[in-house]
LOFIBA-647886 format. One record per residue (C-alpha): residue in one letter; x, y, z. Coordinates in pm, whole numbers, plus 50000, padded with zeros to 5 digits. Example, Ala and Ser with C-alpha at 12.3 -4.5 7.8 and 13.67 -1.06 7.14 Angstrom:
BEGIN
a512304955050780s513674989450714
//
This chain:
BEGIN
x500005000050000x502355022850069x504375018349759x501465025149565x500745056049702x503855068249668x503705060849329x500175078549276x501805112349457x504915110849229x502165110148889x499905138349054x503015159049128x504295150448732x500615165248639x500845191148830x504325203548693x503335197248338x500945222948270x504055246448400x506775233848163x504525227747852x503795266347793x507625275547839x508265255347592x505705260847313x507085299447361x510865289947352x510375271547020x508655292346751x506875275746455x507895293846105x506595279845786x508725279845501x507165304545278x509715337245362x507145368545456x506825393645175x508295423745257x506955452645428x507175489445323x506895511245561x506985548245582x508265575645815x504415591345812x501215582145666x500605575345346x498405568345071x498635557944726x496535550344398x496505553444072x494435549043713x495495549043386x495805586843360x497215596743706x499805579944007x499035598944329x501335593844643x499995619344922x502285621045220x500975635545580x503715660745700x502285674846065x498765690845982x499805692545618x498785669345291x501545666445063x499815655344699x502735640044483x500795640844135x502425621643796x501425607143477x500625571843511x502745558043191x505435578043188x505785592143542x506335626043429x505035651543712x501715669443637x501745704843680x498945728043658x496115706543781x493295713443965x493425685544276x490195684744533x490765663244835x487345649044951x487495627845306x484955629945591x482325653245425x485375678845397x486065692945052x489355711544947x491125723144689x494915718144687x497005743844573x500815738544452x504055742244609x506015766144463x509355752644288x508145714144377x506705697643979x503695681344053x503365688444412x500575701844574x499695706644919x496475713345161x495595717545540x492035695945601x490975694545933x490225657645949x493775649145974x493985655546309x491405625546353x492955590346399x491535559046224x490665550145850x490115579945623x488235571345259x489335598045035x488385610544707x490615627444461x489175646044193x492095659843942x491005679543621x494555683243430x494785704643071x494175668942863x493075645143101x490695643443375x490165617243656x488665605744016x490735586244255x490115568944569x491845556544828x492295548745212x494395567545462x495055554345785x496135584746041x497475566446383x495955571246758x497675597046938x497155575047265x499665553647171x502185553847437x498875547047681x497705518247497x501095504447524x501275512547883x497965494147935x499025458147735x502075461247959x500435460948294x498275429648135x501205412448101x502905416348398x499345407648590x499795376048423x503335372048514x503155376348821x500205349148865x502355326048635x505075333048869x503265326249206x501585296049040x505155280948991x506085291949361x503065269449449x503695237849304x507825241549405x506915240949737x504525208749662x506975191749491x509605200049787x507045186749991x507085155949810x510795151849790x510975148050127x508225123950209x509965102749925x513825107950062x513135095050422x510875063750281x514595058050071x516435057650365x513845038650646x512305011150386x513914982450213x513824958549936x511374970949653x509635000149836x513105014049861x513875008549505x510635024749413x510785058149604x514215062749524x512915061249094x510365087249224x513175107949394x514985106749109x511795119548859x510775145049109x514245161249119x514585165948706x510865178548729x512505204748981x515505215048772x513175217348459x511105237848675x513435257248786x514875267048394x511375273248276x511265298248564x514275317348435x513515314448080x510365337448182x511885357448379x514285370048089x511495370447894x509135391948104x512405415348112x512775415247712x508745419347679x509695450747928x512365465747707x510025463747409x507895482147565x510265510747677x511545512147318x507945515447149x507175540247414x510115561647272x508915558246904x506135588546865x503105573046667x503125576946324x506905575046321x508255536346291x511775550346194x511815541445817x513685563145654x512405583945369x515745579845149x515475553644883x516505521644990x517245484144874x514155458245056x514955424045173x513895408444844x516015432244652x513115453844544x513675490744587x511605515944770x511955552444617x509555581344746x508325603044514x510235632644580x513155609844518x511885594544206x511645635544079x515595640344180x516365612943981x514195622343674x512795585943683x510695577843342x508875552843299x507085537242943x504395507442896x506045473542778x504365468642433x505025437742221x506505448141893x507995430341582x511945440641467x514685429541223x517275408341331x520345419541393x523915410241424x527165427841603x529605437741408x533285456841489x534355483441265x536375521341240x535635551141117x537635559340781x538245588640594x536005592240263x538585585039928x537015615739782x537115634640086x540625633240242x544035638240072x547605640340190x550545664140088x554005652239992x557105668839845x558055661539470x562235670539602x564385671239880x564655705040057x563985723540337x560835731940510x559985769540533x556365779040646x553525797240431x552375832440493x550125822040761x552875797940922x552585758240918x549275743340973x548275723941285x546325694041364x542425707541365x542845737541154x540475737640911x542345749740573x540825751140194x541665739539880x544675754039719x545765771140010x549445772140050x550915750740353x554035756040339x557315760540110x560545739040016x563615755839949x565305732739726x568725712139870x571465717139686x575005700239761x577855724039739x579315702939470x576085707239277x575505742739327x579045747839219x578295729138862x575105747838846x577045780038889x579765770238630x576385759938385x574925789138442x578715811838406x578845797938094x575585802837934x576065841538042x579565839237845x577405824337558x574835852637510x577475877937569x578985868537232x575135859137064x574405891137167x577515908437038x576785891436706x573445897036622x574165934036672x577055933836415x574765914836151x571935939536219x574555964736149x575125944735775x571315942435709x570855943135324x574615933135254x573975900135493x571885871435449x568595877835604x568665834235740x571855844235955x570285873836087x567315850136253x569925823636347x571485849636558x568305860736713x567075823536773x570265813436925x570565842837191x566665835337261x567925801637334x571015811937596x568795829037740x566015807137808x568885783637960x569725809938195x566115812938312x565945781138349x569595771738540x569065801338794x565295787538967x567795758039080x569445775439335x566635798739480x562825786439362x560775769739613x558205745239632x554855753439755x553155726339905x548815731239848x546175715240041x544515687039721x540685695739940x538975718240199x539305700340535x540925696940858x544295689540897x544235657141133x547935652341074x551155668841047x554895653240989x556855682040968x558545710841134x560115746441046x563795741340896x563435700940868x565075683540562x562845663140414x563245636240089x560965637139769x559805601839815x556485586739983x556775607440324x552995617240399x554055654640510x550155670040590x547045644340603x543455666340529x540065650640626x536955661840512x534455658140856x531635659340653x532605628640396x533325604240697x532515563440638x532485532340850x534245502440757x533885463440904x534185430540818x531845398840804x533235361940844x529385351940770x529285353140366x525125353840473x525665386940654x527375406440397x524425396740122x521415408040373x522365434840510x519255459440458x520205490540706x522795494741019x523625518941306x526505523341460x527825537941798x531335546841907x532725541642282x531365575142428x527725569742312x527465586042003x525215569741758x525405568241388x522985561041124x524745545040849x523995535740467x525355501940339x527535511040014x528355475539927x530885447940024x534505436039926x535135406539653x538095398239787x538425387540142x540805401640441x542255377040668x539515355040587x536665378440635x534155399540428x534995438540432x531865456640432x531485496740410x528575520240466x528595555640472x527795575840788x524765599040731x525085632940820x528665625841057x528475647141406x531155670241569x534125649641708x534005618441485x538165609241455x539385587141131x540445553741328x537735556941562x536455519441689x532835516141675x530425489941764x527645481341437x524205469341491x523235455241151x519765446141042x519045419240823x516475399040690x513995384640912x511855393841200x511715384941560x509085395641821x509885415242139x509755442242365x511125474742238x512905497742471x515505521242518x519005509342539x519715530242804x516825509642999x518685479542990x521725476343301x523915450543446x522935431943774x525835422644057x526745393343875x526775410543530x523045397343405x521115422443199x518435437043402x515695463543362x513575479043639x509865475643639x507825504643841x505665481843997x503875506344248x504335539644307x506745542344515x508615507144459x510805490344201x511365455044095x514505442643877x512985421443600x516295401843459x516155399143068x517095386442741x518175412842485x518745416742118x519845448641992x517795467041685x520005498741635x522105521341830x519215538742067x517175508842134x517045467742238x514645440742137x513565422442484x513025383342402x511805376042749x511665384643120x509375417443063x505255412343092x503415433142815x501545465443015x504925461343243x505795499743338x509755501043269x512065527243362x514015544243148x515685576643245x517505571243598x517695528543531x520925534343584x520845556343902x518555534444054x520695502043968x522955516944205x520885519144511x521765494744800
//
């Protein structure tokens, strides 16, 4: 008998203790599913947004004040010059703007100094467009801190119960321990045995006891400082911040007046059918009708023009003198040309001489050697005329075309040699062309149209002129002529060719400048998918020209993608 009711105390004590532990427990272990929460935006002060297929309307509460943020729904340009009415709790008012804010517009209603749910109606008549939104605004209680104050002293009501509940059953269970520790030591055989099992079971159930007791306790202090800390957050204030900022699913969250720093823009994803395209490399050459170089025809030495020697960017015109070369002569060769031209001086001396004396004898002379005189003293002189330019005529060097001068070889006083040295290069920049090459023979007989764009964004609209017969290091040289060339274009320039040819393919068209890299170097674009938040949509691409990109997939039609400020807002973390 007495073992048994030993063992029927140990069981009611086990009972007892149970409903104790089993609550510590279910609190120290908290059940998740797998699905990760969506994330939260939240905002420094109240706010409400909507939109239609006209209008996006963010409207901020700033103190007793309604900020209005009003834009264009597909392109998220801000609308300015609207008239905006603010409807909410039988109050009607008309917002007026803020000066030097686009799109901004501001009122004082009365109701906002009234917590709870607001339904409000915005009525906005713009110069094309006119619409009604509506939307809910929830303004917080003011009694905040009291309602807090209030759930705390719940809580620690029922802490201190839980706590003088578990004082209760410790001092049972002591009891108990006792009772069981002198039957261990008076009784034998398998009474003894028994209550010492008990003993054993009773004293865990004490140390559990005595953990679950301190896990509340450091809870009931951590419950305590959450409540100090959400005292010491005003209402209406969680402590967002209004800067833009990266969420945990790698969305973004931009406010509006943000979103206006950055000049976001936005367009609507339509689905579209382009050419195909290929990538090809080429440079910008000079056109064979409009660029020229200037060489010598003899050795000499360079003496500048009238207006000095030319330099690289001058623009200069046809004919127009560069610069002169006074001829090199040796000193063994200006010596024979002075003996030559001693001589021929001697020679007309005497011609001259002779002709006189026959003149002198006209009538008693032959007329014949009276014009063999004359012809042979035109001829020493002639000779002369021609030995003397030797020693003292220059070249003059003329630019071949009107142009800029992109090159020159030469300086004041250098010798140079009548052979193949390139002395000025002239460019025409309005006769510029493109050359590339192919190593697809299919390429070079479609091509139907390309653009082109150099390294620092400039984009070129090109004409194809044709392709080579004969290839170059195993490829296909292609040329096309650059329409209309713009200020800056260099000869040698590396540009990057966007070639359409025949076939279609069906997209999304958008700007290039939409399209930007990821961390890991993906192709990305940004998709406004609320007001005031962004999603990264990664891509596929295909170029079409030099301005915009064919997207093969990763973009919903009616998707609103940015494209001024993609790249700005790639860059917020």
């Amino acid at each position: 008998m007495t073992t048994r009711r030993l063992l029927a105390a140990a069981v009611a004590a086990a009972s007892l203790a149970a409903p104790v532990a089993s609550p510590a427990l279910a609190h120290e272990g908290h059940a998740h599913g797998d699905e990760e929460p969506k994330p939260v935006v939240t905002t420094a002060a109240p706010t409400l947004e909507t939109s239609s297929s006209d209008f996006e309307l963010v409207a901020v509460v700033r103190g007793k004040t309604l900020l209005v943020h009003l834009d264009r729904f597909v392109t998220n340009e801000p609308v300015n010059g609207a008239t905006v009415e603010v409807s909410a709790d039988g109050e009607a008012a008309t917002a007026s703007p803020v000066s030097g804010e686009e799109g901004v517009y501001r009122l004082d209603p009365t109701w906002l100094s009234k917590p709870g749910s607001h339904e409000v109606t915005v009525s906005i008549t713009a110069a094309d467009a006119a619409d009604l939104l509506i939307g809910t605004l929830e303004i917080p209680a003011g009694a905040a801190e009291a309602q807090a104050g209030g759930a705390q002293g719940v809580s620690a009501v029922f802490g201190q119960v839980r706590n003088d509940s578990g004082l209760m059953l410790g001092a049972v269970m002591v009891f108990l321990l006792g009772v069981l520790t002198t039957v261990a030591l008076t009784q034998r055989g398998r009474t003894r045995t028994v209550a010492g099992a008990a003993l054993v079971g009773i004293g865990l159930l004490l140390a559990s006891g005595a953990a679950f007791a301190h896990g509340d306790e450091d809870h009931s202090h951590g419950d305590e400082d959450k409540g100090k800390a959400a005292a010491a957050v005003p209402m209406g204030a969680t402590g967002a911040s209004e800067s833009p900022r990266r969420l945990p699913d790698g969305s973004l969250y931009v406010p509006k007046p943000s979103q206006r720093l950055l000049s976001v823009r936005t367009i609507v994803a339509k689905p579209q059918e382009a050419a195909q395209t290929v990538q090809l490399i080429g440079q910008v050459i000079a056109d064979p009708n409009g660029g020229g170089h200037v060489q010598a025809t003899q050795s000499g030495r360079i003496e500048p023009g009238d207006k000095g020697l030319p330099y690289v960017g001058q623009r200069v015109e046809a004919g127009q003198i560069l610069a002169y070369i006074a001829p090199a002569v040796t000193f063994v060769d200006r010596s024979g040309i002075q003996q030559q031209i001693a001589t021929v001086e001697q020679e007309l001396v005497i011609a001259e001489s002779r002709l006189q004396r026959l003149r002198k004898l006209e009538g008693s002379v032959p007329q014949r050697d009276i014009e063999e005189a004359e012809a042979n003293l035109n001829g020493l002189r002639k000779r002369r005329a021609a030995l003397s330019p030797a020693l003292t005529t220059k070249e003059a060097l003329r630019a071949p075309i009107s142009g800029v001068v992109t090159a020159n070889n030469i300086k004041a006083g250098q010798v140079v040699e009548g052979r193949d040295q390139v002395l000025f290069e002239i460019v025409d920049p309005s006769r510029l062309m493109v050359e590339a090459v192919a190593f697809d023979p299919r390429v070079a007989n479609s091509v139907r149209g390309a653009t082109a764009t150099t390294a620092d964004g400039i984009n070129l609209t090109l004409e194809h002129l044709g392709h080579g017969l004969a290839l170059r290091q195993q490829a296909i040289p292609l040329l096309f002529q650059i329409d209309t060339p713009p200020q800056g274009l260099s000869v040698g320039q590396p540009v990057r060719i966007v070639a359409q040819i025949q076939g279609t393919m069906s997209g999304i068209v958008l700007p290039r400048q939409s399209v930007v890299r990821g961390p890991n170097g993906q192709p990305l674009v940004w998709e406004h998918e609320s007001p005031q938040r962004f999603v990264a949509r990664p891509v596929r691409t295909q170029p079409v020209d030099g301005n915009t990109v064919l997207v093969l997939a990763g973009v919903e039609p009616e998707a609103r993608i940015v494209t001024d400020g993609a790249g700005l807002l790639n860059q917020v973390r």
